[in-house]
Structure formats: C-alpha cells, structure tokens
C-alpha positions in Angstrom: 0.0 0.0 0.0 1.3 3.2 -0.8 3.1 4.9 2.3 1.4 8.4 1.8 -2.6 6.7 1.5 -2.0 5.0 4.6 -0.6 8.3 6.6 -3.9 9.9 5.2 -6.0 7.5 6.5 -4.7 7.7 9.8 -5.0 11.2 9.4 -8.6 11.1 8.9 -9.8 8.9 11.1 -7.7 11.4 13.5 -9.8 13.9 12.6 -12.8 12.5 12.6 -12.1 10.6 16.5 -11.7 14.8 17.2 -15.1 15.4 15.2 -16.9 12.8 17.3 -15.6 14.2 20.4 -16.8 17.5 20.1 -20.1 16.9 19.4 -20.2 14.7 21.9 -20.1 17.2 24.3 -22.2 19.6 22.1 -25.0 16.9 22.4 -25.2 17.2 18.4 -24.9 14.1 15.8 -21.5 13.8 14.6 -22.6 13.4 11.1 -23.4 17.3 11.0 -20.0 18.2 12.1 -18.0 15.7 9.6 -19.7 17.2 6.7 -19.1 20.6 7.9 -15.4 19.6 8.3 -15.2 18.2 4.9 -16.0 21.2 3.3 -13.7 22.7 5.2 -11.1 20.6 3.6 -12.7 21.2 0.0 -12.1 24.7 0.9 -8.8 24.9 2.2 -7.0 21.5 0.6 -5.9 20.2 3.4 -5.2 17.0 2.4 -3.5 15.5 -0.4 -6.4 13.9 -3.2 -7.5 10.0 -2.2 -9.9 8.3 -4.8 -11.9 5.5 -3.8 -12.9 3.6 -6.7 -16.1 1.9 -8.0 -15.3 -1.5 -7.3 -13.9 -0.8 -3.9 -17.0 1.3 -2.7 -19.2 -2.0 -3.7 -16.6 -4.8 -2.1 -15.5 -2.8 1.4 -17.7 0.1 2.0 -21.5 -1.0 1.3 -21.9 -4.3 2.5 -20.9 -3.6 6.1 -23.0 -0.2 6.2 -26.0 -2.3 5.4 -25.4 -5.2 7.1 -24.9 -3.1 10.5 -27.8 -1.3 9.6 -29.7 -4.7 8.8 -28.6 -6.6 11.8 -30.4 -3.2 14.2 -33.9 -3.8 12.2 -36.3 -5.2 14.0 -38.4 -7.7 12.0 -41.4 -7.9 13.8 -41.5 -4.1 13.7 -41.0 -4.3 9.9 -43.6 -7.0 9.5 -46.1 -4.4 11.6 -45.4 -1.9 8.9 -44.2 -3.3 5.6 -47.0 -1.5 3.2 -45.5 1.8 4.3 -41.7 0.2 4.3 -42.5 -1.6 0.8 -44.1 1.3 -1.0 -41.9 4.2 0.0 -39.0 1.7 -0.4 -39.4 0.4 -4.0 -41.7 2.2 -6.4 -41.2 5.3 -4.1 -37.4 5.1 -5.0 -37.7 4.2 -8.8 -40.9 6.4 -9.0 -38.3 9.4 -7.4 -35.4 8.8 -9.5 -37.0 8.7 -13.1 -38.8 12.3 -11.7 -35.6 13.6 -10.2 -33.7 12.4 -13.8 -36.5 13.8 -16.1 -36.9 16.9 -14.0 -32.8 17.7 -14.4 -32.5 16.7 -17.9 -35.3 19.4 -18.3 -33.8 22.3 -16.4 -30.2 21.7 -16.4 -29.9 20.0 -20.2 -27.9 17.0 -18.6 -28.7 14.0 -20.8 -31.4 11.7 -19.8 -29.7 8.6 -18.7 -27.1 10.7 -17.3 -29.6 12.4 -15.0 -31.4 9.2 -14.0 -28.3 7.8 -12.7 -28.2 11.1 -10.5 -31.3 10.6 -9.5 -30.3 7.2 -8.3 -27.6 7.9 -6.5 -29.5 10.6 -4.2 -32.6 9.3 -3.8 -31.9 6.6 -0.9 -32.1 8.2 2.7 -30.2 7.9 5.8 -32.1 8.8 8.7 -28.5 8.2 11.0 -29.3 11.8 12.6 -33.1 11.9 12.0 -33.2 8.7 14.2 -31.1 9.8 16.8 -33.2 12.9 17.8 -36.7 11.1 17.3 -35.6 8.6 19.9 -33.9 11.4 22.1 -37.4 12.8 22.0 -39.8 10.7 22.5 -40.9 9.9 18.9 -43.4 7.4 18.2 -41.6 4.3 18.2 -43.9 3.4 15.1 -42.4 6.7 13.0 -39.4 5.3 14.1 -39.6 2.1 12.8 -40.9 3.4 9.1 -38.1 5.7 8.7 -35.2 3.3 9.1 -37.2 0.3 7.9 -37.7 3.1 4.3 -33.7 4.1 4.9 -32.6 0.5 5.3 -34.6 -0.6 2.1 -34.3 2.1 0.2 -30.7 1.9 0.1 -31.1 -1.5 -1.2 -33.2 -1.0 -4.1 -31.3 2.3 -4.8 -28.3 0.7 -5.6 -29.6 -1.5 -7.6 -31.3 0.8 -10.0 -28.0 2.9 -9.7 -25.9 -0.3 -11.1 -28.4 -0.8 -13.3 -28.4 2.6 -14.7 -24.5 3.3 -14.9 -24.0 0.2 -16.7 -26.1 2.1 -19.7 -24.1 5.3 -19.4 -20.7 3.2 -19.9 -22.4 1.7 -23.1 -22.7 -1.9 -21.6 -26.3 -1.8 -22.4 -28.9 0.1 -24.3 -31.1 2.2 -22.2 -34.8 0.5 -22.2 -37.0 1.5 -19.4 -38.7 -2.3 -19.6 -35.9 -4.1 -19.7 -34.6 -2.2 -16.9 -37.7 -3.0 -14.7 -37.2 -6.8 -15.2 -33.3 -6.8 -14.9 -34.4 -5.0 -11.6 -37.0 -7.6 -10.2 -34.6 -10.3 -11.5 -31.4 -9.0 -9.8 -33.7 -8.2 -6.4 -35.2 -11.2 -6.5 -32.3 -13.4 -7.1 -30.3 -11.4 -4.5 -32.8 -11.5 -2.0 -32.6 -15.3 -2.4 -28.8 -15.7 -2.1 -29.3 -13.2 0.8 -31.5 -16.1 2.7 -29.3 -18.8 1.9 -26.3 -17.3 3.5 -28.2 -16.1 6.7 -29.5 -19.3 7.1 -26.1 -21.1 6.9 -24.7 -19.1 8.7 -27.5 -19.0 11.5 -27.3 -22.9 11.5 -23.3 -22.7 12.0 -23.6 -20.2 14.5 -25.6 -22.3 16.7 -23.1 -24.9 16.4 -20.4 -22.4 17.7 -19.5 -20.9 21.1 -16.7 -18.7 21.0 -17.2 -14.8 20.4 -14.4 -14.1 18.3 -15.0 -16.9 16.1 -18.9 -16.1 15.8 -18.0 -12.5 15.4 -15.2 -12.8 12.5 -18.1 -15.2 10.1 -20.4 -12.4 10.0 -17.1 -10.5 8.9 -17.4 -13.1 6.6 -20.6 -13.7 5.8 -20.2 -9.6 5.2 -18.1 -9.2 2.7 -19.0 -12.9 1.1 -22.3 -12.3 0.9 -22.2 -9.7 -2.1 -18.9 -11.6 -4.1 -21.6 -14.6 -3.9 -24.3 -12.9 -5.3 -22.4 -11.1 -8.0 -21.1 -14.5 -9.3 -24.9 -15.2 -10.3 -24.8 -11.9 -11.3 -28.0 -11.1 -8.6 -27.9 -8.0 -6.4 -25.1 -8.5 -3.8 -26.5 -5.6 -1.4 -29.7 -6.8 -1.4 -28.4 -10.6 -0.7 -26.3 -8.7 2.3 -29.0 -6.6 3.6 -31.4 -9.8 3.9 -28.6 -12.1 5.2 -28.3 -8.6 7.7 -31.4 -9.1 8.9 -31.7 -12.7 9.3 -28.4 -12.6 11.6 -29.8 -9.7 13.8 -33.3 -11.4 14.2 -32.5 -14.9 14.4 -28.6 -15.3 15.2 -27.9 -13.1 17.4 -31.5 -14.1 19.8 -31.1 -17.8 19.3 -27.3 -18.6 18.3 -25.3 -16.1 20.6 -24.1 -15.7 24.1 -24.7 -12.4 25.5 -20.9 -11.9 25.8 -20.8 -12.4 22.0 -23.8 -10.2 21.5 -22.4 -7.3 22.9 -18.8 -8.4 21.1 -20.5 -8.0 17.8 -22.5 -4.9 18.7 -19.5 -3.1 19.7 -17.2 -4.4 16.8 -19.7 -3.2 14.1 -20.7 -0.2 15.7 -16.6 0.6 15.6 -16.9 -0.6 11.9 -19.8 2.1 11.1 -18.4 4.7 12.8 -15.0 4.5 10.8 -16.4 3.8 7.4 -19.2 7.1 7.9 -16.2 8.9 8.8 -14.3 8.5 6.3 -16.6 8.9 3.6 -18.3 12.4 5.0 -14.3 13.5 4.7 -12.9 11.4 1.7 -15.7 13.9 -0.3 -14.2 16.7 1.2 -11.3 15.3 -0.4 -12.6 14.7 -3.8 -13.9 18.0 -3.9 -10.2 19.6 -3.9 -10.0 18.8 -7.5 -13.0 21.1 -8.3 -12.1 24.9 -8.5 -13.7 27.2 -5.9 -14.9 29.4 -9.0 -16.4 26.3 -10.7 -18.5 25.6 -7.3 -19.2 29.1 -6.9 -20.5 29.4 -10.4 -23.0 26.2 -9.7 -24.7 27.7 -7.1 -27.7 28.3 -9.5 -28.0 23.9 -10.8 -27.6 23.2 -6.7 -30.3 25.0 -5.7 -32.4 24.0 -8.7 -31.7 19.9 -8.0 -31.9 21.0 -4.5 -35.5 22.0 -4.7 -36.8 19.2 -7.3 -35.4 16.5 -4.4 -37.7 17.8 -2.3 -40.4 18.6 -4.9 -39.7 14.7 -5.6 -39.5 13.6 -2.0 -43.2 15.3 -1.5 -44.5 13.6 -4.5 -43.6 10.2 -3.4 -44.0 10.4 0.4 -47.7 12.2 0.5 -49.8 9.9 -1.8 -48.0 6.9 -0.7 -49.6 7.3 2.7 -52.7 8.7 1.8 -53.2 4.7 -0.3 -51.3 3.4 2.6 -54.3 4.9 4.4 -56.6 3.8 2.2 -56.0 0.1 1.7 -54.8 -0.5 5.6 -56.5 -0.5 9.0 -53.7 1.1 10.7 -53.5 4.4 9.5 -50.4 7.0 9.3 -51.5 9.8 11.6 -51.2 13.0 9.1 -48.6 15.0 10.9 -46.6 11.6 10.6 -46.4 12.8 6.5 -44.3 15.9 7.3 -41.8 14.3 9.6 -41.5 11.3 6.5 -40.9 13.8 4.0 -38.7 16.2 6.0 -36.7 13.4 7.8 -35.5 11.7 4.0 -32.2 12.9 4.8 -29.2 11.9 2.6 -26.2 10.6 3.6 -23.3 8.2 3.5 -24.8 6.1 1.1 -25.0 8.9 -1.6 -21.6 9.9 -0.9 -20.3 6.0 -1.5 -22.0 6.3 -4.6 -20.6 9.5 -6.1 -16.9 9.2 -5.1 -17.2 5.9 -6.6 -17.9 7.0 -10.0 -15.2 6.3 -12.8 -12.6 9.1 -12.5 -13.3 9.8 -16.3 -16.5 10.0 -15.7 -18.6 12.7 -17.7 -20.3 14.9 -14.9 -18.4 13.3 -12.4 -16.8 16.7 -10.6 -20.4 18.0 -11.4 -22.4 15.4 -9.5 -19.6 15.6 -6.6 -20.3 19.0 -6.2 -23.9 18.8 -6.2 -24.3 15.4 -4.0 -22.2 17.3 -1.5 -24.2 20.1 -1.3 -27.6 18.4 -0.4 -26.1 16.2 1.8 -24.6 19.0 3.3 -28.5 21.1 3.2 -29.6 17.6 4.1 -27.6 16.7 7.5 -27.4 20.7 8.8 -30.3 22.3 7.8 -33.0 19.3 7.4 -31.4 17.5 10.5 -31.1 20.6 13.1 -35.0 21.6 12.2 -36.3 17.9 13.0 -36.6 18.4 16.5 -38.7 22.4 16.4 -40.8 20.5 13.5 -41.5 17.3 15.8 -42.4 19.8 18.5 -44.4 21.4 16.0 -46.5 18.5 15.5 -46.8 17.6 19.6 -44.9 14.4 18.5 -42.4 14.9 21.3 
C-alpha cells in the first residue's frame, strides 16, 4: 500500500475521533459536524487527493454499512409496517429517481440517462441523525420504525437501480425502461434469495459455535462474502447482504449467541460504522479539492435547482404513498406523521459511496460531486437541526 494513503487514512480517522468528540459534548450528531469539516477541507485543501474507486466502494464500503444497519432492524416491527416500508422503499425510489432524472435533464440540459443515474444515486435516505433525535425525544416508536425500515430498504433498491443505470451510461447496455424493470425484479429477487441462503447457513453454523471471536469474525465473513456470492450469479449483492443482515440480527444473534458475543458483535460493528461514515463524509471533502472554488461558486444556480426538485420529488412520493397506505390499511399514518417522512429523508453516507465511486473519467463526475455534497450537506445541517422544532411542532415529542 502506498506509504502516503496510509498516513492519510490515519489522518482522517484522526480527525474525525476529534469530530466525534466535540459533538459529543455539544450533544449534536456527529454526522453534522464531519460534513461541515469536509467542506472545510474542500475549501482549504488540506489533504492530499485520495480516490476511492467503483469497485472498492461496492466490495469494502457498502456491504458492512448495510449489514450493521440490517442486523439493528427489528423484523417484527418491519412486519407491523411493511406497506408503508415496501411502497416508500421500492416504487417510491424508482418512481423518485425517473422524476428527479427527467426533471434535471429538463432544467439543467444533462442528458437523460445521465440524469437518472443522479437521481439514483441521491434518492436513498439515511435517517442516522433523524433517528437519533426522534428517539432522544420521544418519537413514536412506530415513525421510528418506518423511517429506518424506508432508509434500510431504500438503500437497497437504490443501488440496484443505480448499477443498473451506470451500466447504460458506460455503453454496456442500451437504455430501455422495460428491460430495466425486469433486470431489476430479477437482480432483487435473485439477490434477496442468495441473501436467505447465507443467513440461514450461517445462523445454522452459529448455533453450532461458542466462541465470540470466532462467531463475530463469520459475520465479517458472511459480510463481505455475501455480495462476491451474489455477484457471481450476477443477482444483487446488497440486497443478498442486507437480507442475510437481517436474518443474523433477528435470528442469530437471539437464538445462536451468548450475550458476551452479542455485545462483542455490537461493539465491533458499531466501531466498523463509525470508521467507514467517517471517512466517507471527509474522503468527499477530499474529492472536492479537484474542483475549483470558482467552478462551485458558479454552480450555485443547478444546486439549488436539484436541491428544490429532491424535495419537490421527495413530497411527490412520500404524500400519496400514505394517503393509499391509508386507504388500503387498518392502521393508518397519523397525518402530521407525512411531514416528519418527508422532511426526515435525509441523505447521507450512502450517496456519498455512490458519487466518489464513479469512474474518475467519468462525464459529470466533478459535477455530481459537487452537487451530491451540497444536499447532503443542506440535508444533514439544515433538514437534521430543524427535526426536533418540526416534531415539536407537531406535539410528536
């Protein structure tokens, strides 16, 4: 490994062991502050340029942000609200990203498939912050449960369409918005089924074991094997990781596992997430160096305007999905519930994952840097610090 990347990385996680211990007094989620500190890097050029690349973002940095984030959703909650979960998490994303592409393409002239894949990239949400202050507040555990069930989902599909999308801008295949739809339901489908194979293996071989580092080093495993699995059979490898997620969390970790190797695993993956969040909110810090201040200074005009069709998207999707929701269900979404949904789709480290691992001769790639930065940064600061006066707002507290 080259000597100078490895000083960097130590340097960053230096920084961002600082970040978290700041707003640790400040009572504030440290999210907010690393993206704040990474365009402070943008700004100044702190650091020297570090480029993660495509196939490393979807070998070492996705799998183990969503199979943490599986392993923590509860599946009896998820079974209590999966008509809310399912509909904001599948035709609410591919719904979103075909308006968010066709809406850019119109305003900003960017070519159509070019746009889509945008839209792809920035749709999923990541309720990390959002979470944190409904639970510090009292939230409905419900709301709660719909949000990260949506986030944890969404992220799957997301990438999905993403992959399926970039692979038409490189020229691999011809864009065809029905071939598309069944590549998706095929690579899902096929994923999600790989994805319950694994879990169950490795919940039968867990029960087998008792020793915490061993039990905690084949979900490493079973992490990072899950998706090189699926990808063989050319099926979805986050979706195969995200289900074999949840099955581990649900079933392993109640009916295979000590409670000495439970709290080994929490604490190992929580350790895991924390390092991989950090360095992503600064790597795009990073990334950003390359682009002139005068170039992001001159695209203040496109941010804004993607800026307000995500949330003239977000609205579109989140409102009539729960008024059918409410429609075709005996447990209703309380109204004020539909604010906090659409207001609380924050995005995050998923987004980022996605953009910095675009090709590095990639068309608008210093373009959609820019831009995905931006709204994540609008996203985490301004969305995230206004949750808690809006739940208030609502008597949701």
């Amino acid at each position: 490994m080259d000597p100078h990347l490895t000083t960097s990385l130590v340097e960053l996680l230096l920084i961002a062991c600082t970040v978290a211990i700041f707003t640790s007094w400040l009572k504030q989620p440290y999210t907010i502050a690393l993206v704040l500190v990474g365009l402070v890097v943008a700004v100044l050029k702190l650091t020297p340029a570090i480029h993660i690349s495509h196939d490393v973002t979807f070998t070492l940095i996705l799998p183990p942000l969503l199979f943490q984030g599986a392993m923590h959703m509860d599946l009896e909650r998820l079974r209590n609200n999966w008509k809310a979960i399912a509909m904001l998490a599948i035709p609410g994303v591919v719904c979103s990203t075909f308006l968010i592409g066709f809406l850019i393409h119109s305003f900003l002239g960017i070519e159509f498939i070019y746009a889509l894949l945008f839209g792809a990239l920035i749709t999923p949400t990541d309720p990390i912050s959002v979470l944190s202050i409904l639970k510090k507040v009292g939230a409905p555990e419900r709301l709660r449960a719909i949000l990260e069930g949506e986030s944890l989902f969404n992220d799957g599909t997301g990438v999905v369409v993403f992959s399926i999308i970039l692979a038409m801008t490189t020229g691999v295949h011809d864009f065809n918005a029905t071939d598309a739809i069944m590549k998706f339901f095929m690579v899902a489908g096929g994923g999600t089924l790989v994805g319950l194979a694994v879990g169950f293996i490795g919940f039968k071989i867990l029960q087998k074991l008792n020793d915490h580092l061993l039990e905690v080093a084949l979900t490493v495993v079973m992490t990072f094997g899950t998706p090189l699995l699926a990808e063989h059979f050319h099926m979805s490898g986050i979706i195969a990781v995200v289900v074999a997620g949840l099955i581990i969390g649900n079933y392993g970790k109640i009916y295979s596992m000590s409670e000495k190797t439970r709290e080994t695993l929490e604490t190992f993956w929580e350790v895991i997430d924390f390092v991989i969040n950090s360095l992503l909110f600064l790597v795009i810090g990073i990334e950003l160096q390359v682009v002139e201040q005068s170039d992001l200074l001159r695209l203040w005009l496109p941010i804004i305007t993607t800026l307000g069709i995500l949330l003239f998207s977000r609205a579109v999707v989140v409102y009539p999905v729960v008024w059918i929701k409410n429609k075709i269900s005996d447990r209703p979404i309380p109204p004020g519930w539909s604010h906090v949904l659409f207001w609380g789709g924050l995005k995050g480290s998923l987004s980022i994952a996605l953009v910095v691992g675009l090709p590095s001769d990639f068309l608008y790639r210093d373009f959609f840097l820019a831009v995905a930065f931006s709204i994540v940064l609008f996203s985490l600061v301004i969305q995230g610090l206004t949750m808690k006066p809006l739940l208030r707002k609502l008597g949701l507290t």
